[in-house]
C-alpha positions as CSV (number, residue, x, y, z in Angstrom):
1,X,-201.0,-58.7,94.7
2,X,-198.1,-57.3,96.5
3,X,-197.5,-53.9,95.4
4,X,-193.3,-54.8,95.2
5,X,-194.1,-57.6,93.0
6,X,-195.9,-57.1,89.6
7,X,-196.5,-59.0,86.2
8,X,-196.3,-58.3,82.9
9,X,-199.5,-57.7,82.5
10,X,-199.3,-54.8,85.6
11,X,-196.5,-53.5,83.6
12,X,-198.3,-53.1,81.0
13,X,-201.0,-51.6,82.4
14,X,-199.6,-49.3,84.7
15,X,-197.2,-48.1,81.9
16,X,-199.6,-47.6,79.5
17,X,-199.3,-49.9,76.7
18,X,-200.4,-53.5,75.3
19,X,-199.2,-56.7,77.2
20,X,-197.2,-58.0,73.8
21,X,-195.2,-54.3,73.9
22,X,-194.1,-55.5,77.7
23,X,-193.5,-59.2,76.6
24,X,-191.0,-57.5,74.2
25,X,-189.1,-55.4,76.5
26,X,-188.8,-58.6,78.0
27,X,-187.6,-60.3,75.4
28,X,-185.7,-58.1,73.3
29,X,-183.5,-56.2,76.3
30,X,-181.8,-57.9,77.8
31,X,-180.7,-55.6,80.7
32,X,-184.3,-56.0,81.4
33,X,-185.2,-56.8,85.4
34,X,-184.4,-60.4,86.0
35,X,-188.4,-62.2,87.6
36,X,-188.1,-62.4,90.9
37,X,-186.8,-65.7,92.4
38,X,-189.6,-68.7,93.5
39,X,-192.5,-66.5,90.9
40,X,-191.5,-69.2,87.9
41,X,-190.5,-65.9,86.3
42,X,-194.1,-64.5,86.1
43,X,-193.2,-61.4,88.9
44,X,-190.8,-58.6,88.6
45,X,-189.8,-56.3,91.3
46,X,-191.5,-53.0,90.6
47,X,-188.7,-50.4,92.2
48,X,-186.5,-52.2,89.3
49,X,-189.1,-52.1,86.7
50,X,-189.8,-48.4,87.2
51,X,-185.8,-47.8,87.0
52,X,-185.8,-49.5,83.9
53,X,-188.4,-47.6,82.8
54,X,-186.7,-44.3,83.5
55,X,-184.7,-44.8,80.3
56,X,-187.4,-45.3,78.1
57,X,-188.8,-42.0,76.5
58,X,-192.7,-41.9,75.9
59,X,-193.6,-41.0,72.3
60,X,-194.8,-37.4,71.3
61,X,-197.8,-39.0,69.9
62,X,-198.5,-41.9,72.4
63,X,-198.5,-39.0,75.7
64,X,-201.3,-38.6,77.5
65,X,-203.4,-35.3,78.7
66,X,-201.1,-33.7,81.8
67,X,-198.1,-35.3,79.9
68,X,-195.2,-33.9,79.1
69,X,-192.8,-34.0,75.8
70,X,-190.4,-35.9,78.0
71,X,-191.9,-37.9,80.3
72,X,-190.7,-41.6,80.6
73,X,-192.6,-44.8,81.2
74,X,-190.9,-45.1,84.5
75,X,-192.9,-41.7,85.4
76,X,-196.0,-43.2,83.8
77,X,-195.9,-46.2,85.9
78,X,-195.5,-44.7,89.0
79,X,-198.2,-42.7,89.0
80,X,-200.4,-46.1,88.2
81,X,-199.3,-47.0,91.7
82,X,-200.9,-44.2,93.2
83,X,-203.9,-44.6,95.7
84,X,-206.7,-44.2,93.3
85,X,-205.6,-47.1,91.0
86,X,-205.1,-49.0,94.5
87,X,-208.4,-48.3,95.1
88,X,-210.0,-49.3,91.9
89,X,-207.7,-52.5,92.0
90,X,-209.2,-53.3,95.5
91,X,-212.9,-53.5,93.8
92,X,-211.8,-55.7,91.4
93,X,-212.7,-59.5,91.5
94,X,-209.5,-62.0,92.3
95,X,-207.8,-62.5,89.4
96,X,-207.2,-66.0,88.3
97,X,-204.2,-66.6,85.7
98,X,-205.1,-67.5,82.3
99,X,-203.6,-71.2,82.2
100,X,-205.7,-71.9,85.8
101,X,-209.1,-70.6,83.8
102,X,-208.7,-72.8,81.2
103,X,-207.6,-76.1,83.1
104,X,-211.0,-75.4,84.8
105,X,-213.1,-75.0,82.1
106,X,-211.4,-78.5,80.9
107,X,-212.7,-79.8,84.2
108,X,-216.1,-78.5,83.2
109,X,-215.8,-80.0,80.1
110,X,-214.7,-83.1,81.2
111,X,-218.0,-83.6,83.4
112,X,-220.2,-83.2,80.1
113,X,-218.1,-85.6,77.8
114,X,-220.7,-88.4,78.6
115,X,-223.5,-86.9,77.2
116,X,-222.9,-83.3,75.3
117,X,-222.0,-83.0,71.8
118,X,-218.1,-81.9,72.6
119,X,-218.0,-79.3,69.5
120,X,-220.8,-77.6,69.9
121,X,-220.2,-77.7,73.8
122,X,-216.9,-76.1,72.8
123,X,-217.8,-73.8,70.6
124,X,-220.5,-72.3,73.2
125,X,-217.5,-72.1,75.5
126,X,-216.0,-70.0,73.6
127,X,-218.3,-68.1,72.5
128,X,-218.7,-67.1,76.2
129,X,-215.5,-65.9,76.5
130,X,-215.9,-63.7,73.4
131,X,-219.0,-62.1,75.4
132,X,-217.1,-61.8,78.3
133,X,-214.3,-59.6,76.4
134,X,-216.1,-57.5,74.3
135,X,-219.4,-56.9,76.2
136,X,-218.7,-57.5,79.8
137,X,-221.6,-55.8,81.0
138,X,-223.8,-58.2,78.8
139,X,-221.9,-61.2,79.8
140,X,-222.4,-59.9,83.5
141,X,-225.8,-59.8,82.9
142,X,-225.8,-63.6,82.2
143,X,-223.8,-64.5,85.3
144,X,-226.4,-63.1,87.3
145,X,-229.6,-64.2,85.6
146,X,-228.3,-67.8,85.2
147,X,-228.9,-68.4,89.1
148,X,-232.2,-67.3,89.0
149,X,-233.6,-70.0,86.2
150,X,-233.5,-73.6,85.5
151,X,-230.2,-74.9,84.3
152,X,-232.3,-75.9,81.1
153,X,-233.0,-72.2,80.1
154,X,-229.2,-71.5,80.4
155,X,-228.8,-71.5,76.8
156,X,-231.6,-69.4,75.5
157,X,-230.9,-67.3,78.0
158,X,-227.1,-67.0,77.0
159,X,-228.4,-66.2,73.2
160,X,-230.3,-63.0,74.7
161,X,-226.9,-61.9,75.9
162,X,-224.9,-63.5,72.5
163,X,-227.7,-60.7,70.7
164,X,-225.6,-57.7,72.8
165,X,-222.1,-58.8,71.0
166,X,-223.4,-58.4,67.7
167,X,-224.6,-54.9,68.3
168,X,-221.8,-54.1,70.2
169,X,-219.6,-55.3,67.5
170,X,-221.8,-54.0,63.8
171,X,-221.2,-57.2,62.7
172,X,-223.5,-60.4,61.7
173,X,-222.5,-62.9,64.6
174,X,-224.1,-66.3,64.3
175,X,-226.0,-67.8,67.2
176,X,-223.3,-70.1,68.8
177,X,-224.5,-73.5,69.6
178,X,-226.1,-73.8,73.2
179,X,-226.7,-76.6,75.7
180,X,-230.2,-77.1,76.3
181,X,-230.9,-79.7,78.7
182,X,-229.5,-79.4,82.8
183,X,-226.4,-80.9,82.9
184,X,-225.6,-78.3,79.4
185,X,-226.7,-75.6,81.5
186,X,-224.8,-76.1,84.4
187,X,-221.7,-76.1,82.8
188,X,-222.4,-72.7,81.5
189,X,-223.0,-71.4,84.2
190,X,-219.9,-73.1,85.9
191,X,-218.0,-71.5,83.1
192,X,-219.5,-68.4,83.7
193,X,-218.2,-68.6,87.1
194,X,-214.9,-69.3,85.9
195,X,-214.8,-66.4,83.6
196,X,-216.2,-64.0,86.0
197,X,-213.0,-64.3,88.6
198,X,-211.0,-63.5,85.9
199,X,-209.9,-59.8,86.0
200,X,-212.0,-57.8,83.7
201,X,-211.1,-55.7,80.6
202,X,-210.2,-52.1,80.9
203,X,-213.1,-49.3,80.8
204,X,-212.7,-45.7,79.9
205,X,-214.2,-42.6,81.6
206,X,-217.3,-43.4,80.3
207,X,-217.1,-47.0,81.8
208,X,-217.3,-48.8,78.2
209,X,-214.7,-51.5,77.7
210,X,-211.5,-50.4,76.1
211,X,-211.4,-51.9,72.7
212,X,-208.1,-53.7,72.6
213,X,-207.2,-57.7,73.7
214,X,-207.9,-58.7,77.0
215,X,-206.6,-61.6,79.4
216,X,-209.6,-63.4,77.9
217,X,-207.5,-63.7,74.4
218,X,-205.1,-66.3,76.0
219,X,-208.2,-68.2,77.4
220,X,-209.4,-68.2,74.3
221,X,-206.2,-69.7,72.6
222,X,-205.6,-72.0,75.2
223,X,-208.8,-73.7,75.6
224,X,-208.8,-73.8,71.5
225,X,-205.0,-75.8,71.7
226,X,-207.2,-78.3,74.2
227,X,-209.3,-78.6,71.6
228,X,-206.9,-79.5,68.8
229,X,-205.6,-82.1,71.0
230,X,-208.7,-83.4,71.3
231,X,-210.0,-83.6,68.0
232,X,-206.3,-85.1,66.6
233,X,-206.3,-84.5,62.9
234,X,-210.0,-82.7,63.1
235,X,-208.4,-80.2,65.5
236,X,-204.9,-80.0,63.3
237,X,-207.3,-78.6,60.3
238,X,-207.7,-74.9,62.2
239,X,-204.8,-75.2,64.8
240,X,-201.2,-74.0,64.7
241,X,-198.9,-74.0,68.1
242,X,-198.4,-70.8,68.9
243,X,-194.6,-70.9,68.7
244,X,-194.8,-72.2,65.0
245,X,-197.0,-68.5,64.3
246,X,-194.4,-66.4,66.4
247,X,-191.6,-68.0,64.3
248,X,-193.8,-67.3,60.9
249,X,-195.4,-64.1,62.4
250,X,-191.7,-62.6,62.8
251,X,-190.2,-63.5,59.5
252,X,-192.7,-61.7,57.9
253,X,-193.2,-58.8,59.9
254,X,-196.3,-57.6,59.5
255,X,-196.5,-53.6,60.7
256,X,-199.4,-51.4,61.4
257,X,-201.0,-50.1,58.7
258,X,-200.4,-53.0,56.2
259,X,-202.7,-55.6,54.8
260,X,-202.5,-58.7,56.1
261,X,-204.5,-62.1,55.2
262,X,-204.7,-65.5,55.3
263,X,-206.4,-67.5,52.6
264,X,-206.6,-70.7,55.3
265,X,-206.9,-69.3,58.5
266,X,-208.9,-72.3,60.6
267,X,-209.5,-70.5,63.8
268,X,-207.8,-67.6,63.2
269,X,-204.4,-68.3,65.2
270,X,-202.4,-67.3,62.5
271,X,-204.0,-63.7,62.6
272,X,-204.1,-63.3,66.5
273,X,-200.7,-64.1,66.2
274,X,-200.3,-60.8,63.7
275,X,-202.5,-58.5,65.9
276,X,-199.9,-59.2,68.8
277,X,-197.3,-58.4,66.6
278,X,-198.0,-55.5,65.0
279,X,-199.2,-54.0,68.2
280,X,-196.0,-55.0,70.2
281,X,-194.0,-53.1,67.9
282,X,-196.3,-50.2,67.5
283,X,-197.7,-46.7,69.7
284,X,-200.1,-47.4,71.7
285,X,-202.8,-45.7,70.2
286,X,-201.9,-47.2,67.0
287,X,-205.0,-48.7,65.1
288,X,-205.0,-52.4,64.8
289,X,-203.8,-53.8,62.2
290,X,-206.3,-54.8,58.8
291,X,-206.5,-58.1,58.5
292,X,-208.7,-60.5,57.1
293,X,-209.6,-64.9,56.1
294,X,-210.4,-66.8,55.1
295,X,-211.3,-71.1,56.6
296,X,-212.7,-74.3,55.0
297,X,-216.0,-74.4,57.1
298,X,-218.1,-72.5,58.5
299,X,-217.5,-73.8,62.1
300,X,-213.9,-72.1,61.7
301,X,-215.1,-69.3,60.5
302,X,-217.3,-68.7,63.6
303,X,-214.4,-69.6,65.9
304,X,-211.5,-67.0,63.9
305,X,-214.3,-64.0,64.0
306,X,-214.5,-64.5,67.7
307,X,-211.0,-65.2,68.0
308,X,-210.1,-61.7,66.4
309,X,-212.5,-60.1,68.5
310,X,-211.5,-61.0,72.0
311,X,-207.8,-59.8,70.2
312,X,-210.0,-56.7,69.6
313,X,-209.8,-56.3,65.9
314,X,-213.4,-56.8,63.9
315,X,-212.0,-58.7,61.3
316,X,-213.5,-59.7,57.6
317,X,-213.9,-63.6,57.6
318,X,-215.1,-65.8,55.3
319,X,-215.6,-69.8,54.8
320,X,-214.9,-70.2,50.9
321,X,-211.2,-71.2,51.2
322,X,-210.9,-73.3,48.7
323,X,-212.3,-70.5,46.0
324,X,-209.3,-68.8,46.8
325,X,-206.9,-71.4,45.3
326,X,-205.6,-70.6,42.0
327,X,-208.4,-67.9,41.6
328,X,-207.2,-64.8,39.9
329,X,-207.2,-62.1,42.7
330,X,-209.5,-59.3,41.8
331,X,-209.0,-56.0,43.9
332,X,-207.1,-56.3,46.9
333,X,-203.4,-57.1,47.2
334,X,-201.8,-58.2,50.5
335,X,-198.8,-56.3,51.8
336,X,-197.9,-59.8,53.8
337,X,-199.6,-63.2,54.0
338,X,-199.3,-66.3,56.9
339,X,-201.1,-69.7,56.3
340,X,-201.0,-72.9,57.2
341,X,-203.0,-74.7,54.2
342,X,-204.0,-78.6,55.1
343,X,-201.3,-80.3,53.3
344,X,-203.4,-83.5,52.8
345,X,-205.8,-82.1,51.5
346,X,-206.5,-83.4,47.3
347,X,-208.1,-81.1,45.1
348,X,-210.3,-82.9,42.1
349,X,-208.8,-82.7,38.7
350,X,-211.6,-80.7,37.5
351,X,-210.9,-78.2,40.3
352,X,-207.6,-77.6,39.4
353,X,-208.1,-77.3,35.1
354,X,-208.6,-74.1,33.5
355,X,-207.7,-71.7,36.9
356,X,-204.7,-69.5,36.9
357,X,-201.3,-71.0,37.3
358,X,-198.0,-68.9,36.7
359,X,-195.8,-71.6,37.4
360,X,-197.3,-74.8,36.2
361,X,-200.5,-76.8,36.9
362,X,-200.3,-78.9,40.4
363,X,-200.6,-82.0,40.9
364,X,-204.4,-82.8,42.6
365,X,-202.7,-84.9,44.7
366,X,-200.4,-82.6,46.5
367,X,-202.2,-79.4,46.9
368,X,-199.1,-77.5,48.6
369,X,-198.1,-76.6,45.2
370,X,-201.0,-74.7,44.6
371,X,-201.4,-73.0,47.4
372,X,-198.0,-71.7,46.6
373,X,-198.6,-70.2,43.6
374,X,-201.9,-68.4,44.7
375,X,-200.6,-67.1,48.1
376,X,-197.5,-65.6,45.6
377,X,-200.7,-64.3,43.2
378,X,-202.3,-62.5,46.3
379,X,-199.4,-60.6,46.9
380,X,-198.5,-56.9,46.5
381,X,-195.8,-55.9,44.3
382,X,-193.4,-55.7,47.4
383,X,-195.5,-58.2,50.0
384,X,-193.9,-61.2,51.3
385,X,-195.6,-64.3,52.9
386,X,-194.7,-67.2,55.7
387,X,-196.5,-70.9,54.6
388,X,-196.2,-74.3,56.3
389,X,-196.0,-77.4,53.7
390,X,-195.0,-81.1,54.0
391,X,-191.3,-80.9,53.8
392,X,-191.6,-83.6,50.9
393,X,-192.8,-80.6,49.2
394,X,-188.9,-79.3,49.1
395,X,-187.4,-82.2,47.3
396,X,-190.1,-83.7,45.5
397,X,-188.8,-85.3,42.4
398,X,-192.5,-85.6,41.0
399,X,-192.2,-84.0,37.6
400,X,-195.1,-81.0,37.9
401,X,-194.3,-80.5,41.3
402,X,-190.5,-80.4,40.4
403,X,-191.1,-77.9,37.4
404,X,-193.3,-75.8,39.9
405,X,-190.3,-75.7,42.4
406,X,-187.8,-75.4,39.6
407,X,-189.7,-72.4,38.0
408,X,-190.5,-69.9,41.7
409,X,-186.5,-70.7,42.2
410,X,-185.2,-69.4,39.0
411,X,-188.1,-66.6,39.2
412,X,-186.7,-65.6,42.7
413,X,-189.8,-65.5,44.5
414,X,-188.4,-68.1,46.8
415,X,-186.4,-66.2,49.6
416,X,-186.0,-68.9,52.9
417,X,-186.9,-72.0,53.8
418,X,-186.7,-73.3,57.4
419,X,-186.9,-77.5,58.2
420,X,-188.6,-77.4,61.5
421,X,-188.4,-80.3,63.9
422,X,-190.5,-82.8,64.5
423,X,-193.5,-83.7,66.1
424,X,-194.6,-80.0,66.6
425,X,-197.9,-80.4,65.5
426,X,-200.5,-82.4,68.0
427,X,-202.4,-83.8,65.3
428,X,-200.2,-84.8,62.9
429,X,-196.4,-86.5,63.3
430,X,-195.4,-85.3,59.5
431,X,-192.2,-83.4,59.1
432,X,-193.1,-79.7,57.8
433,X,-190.6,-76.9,56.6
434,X,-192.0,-72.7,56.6
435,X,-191.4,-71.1,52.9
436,X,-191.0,-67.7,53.2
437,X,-191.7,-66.2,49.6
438,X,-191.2,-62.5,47.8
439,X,-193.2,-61.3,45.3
440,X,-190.0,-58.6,44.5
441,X,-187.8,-61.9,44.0
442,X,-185.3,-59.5,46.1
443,X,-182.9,-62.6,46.7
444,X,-180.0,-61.9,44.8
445,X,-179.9,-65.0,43.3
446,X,-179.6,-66.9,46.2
447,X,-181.8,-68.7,48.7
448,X,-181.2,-68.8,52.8
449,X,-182.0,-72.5,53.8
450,X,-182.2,-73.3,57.6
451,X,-182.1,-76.5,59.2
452,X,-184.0,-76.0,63.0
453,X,-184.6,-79.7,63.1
454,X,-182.7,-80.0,65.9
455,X,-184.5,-77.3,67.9
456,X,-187.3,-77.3,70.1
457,X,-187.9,-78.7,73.6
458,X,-190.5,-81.9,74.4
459,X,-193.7,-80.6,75.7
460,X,-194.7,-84.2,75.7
461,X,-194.0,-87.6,75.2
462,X,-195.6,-86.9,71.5
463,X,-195.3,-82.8,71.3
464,X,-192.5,-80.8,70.8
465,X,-192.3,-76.8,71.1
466,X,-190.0,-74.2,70.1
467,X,-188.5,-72.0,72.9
468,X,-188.5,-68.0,73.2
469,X,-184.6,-69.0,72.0
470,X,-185.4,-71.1,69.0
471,X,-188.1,-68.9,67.8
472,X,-185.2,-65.7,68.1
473,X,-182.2,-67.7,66.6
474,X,-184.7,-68.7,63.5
475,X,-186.0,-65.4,62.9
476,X,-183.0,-63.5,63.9
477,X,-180.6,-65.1,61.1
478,X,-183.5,-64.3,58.3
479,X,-183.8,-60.5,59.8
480,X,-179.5,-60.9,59.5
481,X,-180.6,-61.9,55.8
482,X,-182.8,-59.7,55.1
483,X,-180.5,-56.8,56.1
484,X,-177.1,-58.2,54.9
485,X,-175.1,-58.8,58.0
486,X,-175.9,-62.7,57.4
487,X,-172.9,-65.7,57.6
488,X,-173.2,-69.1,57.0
489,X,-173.3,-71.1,60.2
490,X,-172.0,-74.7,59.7
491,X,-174.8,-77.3,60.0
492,X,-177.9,-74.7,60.9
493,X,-178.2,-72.0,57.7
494,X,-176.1,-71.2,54.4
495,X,-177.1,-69.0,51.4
496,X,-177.4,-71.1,49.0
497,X,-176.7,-70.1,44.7
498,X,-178.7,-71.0,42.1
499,X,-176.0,-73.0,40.2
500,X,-175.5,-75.1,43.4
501,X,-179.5,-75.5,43.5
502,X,-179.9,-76.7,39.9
503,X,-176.9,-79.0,40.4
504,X,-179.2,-80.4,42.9
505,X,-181.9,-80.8,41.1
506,X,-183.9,-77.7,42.5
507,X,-184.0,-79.0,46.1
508,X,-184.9,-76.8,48.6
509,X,-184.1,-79.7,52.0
510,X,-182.2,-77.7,53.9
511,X,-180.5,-81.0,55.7
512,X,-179.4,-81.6,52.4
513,X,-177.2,-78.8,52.0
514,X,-176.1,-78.9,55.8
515,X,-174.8,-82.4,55.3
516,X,-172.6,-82.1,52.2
517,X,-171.4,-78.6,53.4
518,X,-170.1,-81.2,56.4
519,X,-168.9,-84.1,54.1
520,X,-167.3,-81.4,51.8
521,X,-165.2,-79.9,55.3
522,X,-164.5,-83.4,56.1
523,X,-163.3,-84.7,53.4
524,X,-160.7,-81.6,52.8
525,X,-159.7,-82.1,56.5
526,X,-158.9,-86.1,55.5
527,X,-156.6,-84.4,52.5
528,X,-155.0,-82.7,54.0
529,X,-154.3,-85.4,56.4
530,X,-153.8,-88.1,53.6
531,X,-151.0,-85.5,52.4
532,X,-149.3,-85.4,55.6
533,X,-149.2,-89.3,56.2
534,X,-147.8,-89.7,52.3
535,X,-145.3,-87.3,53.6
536,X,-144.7,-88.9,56.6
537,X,-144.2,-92.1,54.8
538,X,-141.6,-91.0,52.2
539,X,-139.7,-89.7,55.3
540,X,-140.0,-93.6,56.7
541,X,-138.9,-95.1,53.7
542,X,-136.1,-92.6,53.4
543,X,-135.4,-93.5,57.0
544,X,-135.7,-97.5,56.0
545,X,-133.1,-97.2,53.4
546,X,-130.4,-95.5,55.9
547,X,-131.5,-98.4,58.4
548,X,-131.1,-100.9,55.9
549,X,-127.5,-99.8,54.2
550,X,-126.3,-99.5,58.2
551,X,-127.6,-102.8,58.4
552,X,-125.5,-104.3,55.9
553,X,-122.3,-102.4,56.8
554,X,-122.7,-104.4,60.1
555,X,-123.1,-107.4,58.8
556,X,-120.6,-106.9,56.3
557,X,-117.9,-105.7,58.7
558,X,-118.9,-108.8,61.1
559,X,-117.8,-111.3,58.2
C-alpha cells in the first residue's frame, strides 16, 4: 500500500489501538480527515491523519515502554511508519479485503452445492477461519500439509490442526464437521488459500498471536450473513444484520468490566457486536468485556464460541435456551442484556405452567411476552437490556398479553421502544420494533417511543439496512433521553405519559402516537383557520347589508 494512503485498519494499527476505536474517531468527529477521493472512502491521507492525531492525548495507562506522559497518537503513529515496520510489512503476504475473501469463499462454496451437505460444509468453513485467527501457526501448518496429500485426507488432516485451537484456547471445542471425499477436500484447501493471503493477526515479541479480533472477525460475519440468506428462515433463527446490533448494541451501552449476556444468542452476532463496542470505547489494554449465551442448538452454539473467539474473547456458551425462559435466575445478574428471541416460536402449555412470571402468565402462542419478563428477571438491580419482538407485540389487544404490557408499563420497567422499518431481516418480511427495558424503572413515568420506519436504505430488492446516520439519529435521541436534553421531534420520537398510554389502551406503536400528535396539529391549524373564515364571513355579510341598502337607495331614487 502506498505509504500516503492508509486504512482504518493501518490507523489502527500504527496508532496503537483496536480497529472499532479508529472506526469511532471516524464516526464520532467530525473534523476527522475526509477518505481520499476515488478509495470509496476506505483510504485516508496519512500526513492528515497524523495531524489529527496530534490532538489526541495518549492515556497514562494505555502508554507504552519509551512513552512519555504526554505523547500523542500522532507521535505514536509516526513512529509505526518507520523502516522497521516497513520492513516487517514488506514480509507480509498481500492483503486481500475482507468483503473480496468472503465473495471467494462463496465461489468455493458455490462449486460444492451439488454434492456437499451446505451446513456442515459451512460450518467447516468457518471453523477454518477460527483456526486461522487464533492459532495461525496451526492453521499454517494445514496450508502447507494439505498439498502434500490426497484431497480426501483434507479433513482429518484439518481435525489434527482443529486439536491445536482447543489447547490454544483451554476450552472444550467440538470437532467441526469435515468433508471427506475429493471434491470436500479441495475446497478446503481452496479456502485455505483464500484465508492465507489475508494479512495475518498481530504477534508479540515472542511471536505468539496477539489475543484480540483480527481481520478474520469480519470474514467470519460476513460469510455467516451469506449463510442467513441462504438458509431464509433457518438462517433468520441465529442471524441479526449487523446494523440492527449496532443500533441495539448502542442503546444499551455495554462498558468494560460489566456483565453482559444473551439468553438467545444464535451465532453470537449480538455479542461480537458488544465486544466491538466496549472495546471502541475503552484503553487499549482494557480486558474484554465478560460475556456470555446462550442458543437453541447445538449447531449455534458451536458457531457463537468460534464467533467470540476470532473477536478474541473465550466466551461461556451454552445450547439450553429455552431453560432460560421464565426460569428463576440463580446466581448471576446481568449488568446489560441484547437478544433477539425467535418471535414464532410457541412454547407448549405445559412449558409455560408453574415457572416464574412477575407480570402475568404468556400466552404459548406468542412467546415474546415471555421472553420479556425473563430477560427483565435476569437483570441487575440497575442493568438495562435491548430485545427485538414482532411489533404486534406493542399493541396486542389479546387479554394476557395486554395485562403483561399493561403491567411492565405502570411498573416502569419499560424505558423506549423503537418501530424499525421494514424488510430488514433477510429471512423474514415481519415488521419488528427494539424494547429497550430498565430494571430501575428510571423513566419518570414516561416512555420515549420512536418511529424509524421510514429509515434505512435498500440493500436489495427484498433487504433494507440502516445507515451509519440512522443507526446515530436512533441511538443519539435515547442517549438525549437518557441524559435529559431530549425534545419531542414531530413525526419521529415524543415522550410519551402514562395517562396518555392508558387512554390508549397500553399501546406502545409508536406510529400511533406520531399520527395523532399530527391529526391533533392539524386539526388546531383548521381552527384556527375555521375562526378566521367565520370572521371573514361576518365581515361579508356586514359588507352585503351596506351593498344591499345602497342598492335600494338607487333604485329608490331612480323611481
Amino acid at each position: 500500500m502506498n505509504a500516503k494512503r492508509v486504512s482504518l485498519a493501518d490507523i489502527a494499527r500504527r496508532a496503537g489501538v483496536q480497529r472499532p476505536a479508529a472506526s469511532n474517531w471516524k464516526r464520532r468527529h467530525h473534523d476527522f480527515p475526509d477518505p481520499l477521493e476515488g478509495t470509496s472512502g476506505e483510504l485516508f491521507d496519512a500526513a492528515e491523519v497524523a495531524a489529527w492525531l496530534d490532538c489526541r492525548r495518549i492515556p497514562v495507562n494505555a502508554l507504552r515502554p519509551g512513552e512519555r506522559p504526554g505523547t500523542t497518537f500522532g507521535d505514536r503513529f509516526r513512529g509505526a511508519a518507520g523502516t522497521a515496520v516497513a520492513e516487517q510489512e514488506a514480509r507480509k503476504p498481500p492483503v486481500t479485503e475482507r468483503a473480496d475473501a468472503a465473495a471467494r469463499i462463496w465461489k468455493v462454496f458455490d462449486g460444492v452445492r451439488g454434492f456437499a451437505d451446505l451446513g456442515d460444509f459451512t460450518e467447516s468453513v468457518l471453523a477454518l477461519v477460527c483456526c486461522r485467527a487464533v492459532d495461525p501457526r496451526g492453521f499454517e501448518w494445514f496450508r502447507d500439509a494439505v498439498r502434500s496429500v490426497p484431497p480426501s485426507g483434507a479433513g482429518d488432516l484439518f481435525l489434527s490442526a482443529w486439536a491445536g485451537v482447543s489447547r490454544r484456547t483451554a476450552m472444550r471445542l467440538d470437532d467441526p464437521p469435515v468433508l471427506r471425499d475429493v471434491g470436500g477436500g479441495k475446497a478446503l484447501a481452496a479456502v485455505a488459500e483464500i484465508l492465507y493471503d489475508m494479512e495475518p493477526p498481530a504477534e508479540d515479541d515472542r511471536g505468539n498471536p496477539w489475543w484480540g479480533p483480527s481481520e478474520m472477525a469480519g470474514v467470519y460475519e460476513a460469510v455467516l450473513g451469506r449463510i442467513a440468506v441462504l438458509e431464509g428462515h433457518r438462517g433468520g433463527e441465529f442471524h441479526t444484520p449487523r446494523s440492527v446490533v449496532r443500533t441495539m448494541v448502542e442503546m444499551v451501552d455495554p462498558a468494560v468490566g460489566e456483565r453482559v449476556h444473551d439468553p438467545c444468542c444464535g451465532t453470537g452476532g449480538m455479542l461480537a457486536g458488544v465486544i466491538r463496542h466496549a472495546r471502541g470505547n475503552a484503553p487499549p489494554t482494557a480486558p474484554p468485556p465478560d460475556v456470555s449465551g446462550a442458543s437453541l442448538t447445538e449447531r449455534g452454539r458451536r458457531l457463537a464460541a468460534m464467533n467470540l473467539l476470532v473477536h478474541g474473547v473465550r466466551a461461556d456458551v451454552r445450547s439450553d435456551a429455552l431453560a432460560e425462559v421464565g426460569a428463576r435466575p440463580e446466581g448471576r445478574r446481568f449488568d446489560a442484556i441484547v437478544t433477539n428471541p425467535p418471535f414464532t416460536l410457541t412454547l407448549a402449555p405445559a412449558d409455560l405452567g408453574g415457572l416464574h412470571w412477575r407480570y402475568g402468565e404468556p400466552p404459548a402462542r406468542n412467546v415474546s411476552f415471555a421472553w420479556l419478563q425473563s430477560v427483565l428477571a435476569m437483570l441487575s438491580d440497575r442493568g438495562r437490556a435491548a430485545l427485538v419482538t414482532a411489533n404486534g407485540a406493542t399493541f396486542s389487544r389479546h387479554r394476557s398479553e395486554h395485562m403483561i404490557r399493561a403491567a411492565m408499563i405502570e411498573d416502569g420497567v419499560v424505558d423506549c421502544v423503537v418501530a424499525l422499518p421494514p424488510r430488514l431481516f433477510a429471512s423474514t418480511g415481519i415488521p419488528v420494533s427494539l424494547w429497550i427495558l430498565r430494571k430501575d424503572g428510571a423513566g419518570n413515568g414516561r416512555i420515549l417511543l420512536i418511529d424509524a420506519g421510514e429509515l434505512g436504505d435498500k440493500r436489495s430488492r427484498a433487504v433494507r439496512t440502516l445507515t451509519d446516520d440512522d443507526v446515530g439519529k436512533i441511538s443519539g435521541t435515547y442517549r438525549a433521553w437518557r441524559e435529559g436534553r431530549f425534545r419531542d421531534e414531530p413525526g419521529f420520537a415524543r415522550g410519551v405519559g402514562l395517562d396518555e398510554l392508558r387512554a390508549r389502551g397500553h399501546s406502545l406503536s409508536p406510529p400511533t402516537y406520531m399520527t395523532s400528535t399530527a391529526v391533533e396539529a392539524d386539526m388546531n391549524a383548521a381552527k384556527g383557520d375555521v375562526e378566521r373564515l367565520r370572521a371573514d364571513l361576518a365581515r361579508l355579510h356586514v359588507r352585503l347589508a351596506d351593498l344591499d341598502e345602497a342598492v335600494d337607495r338607487l333604485l329608490g331614487g331612480g323611481r
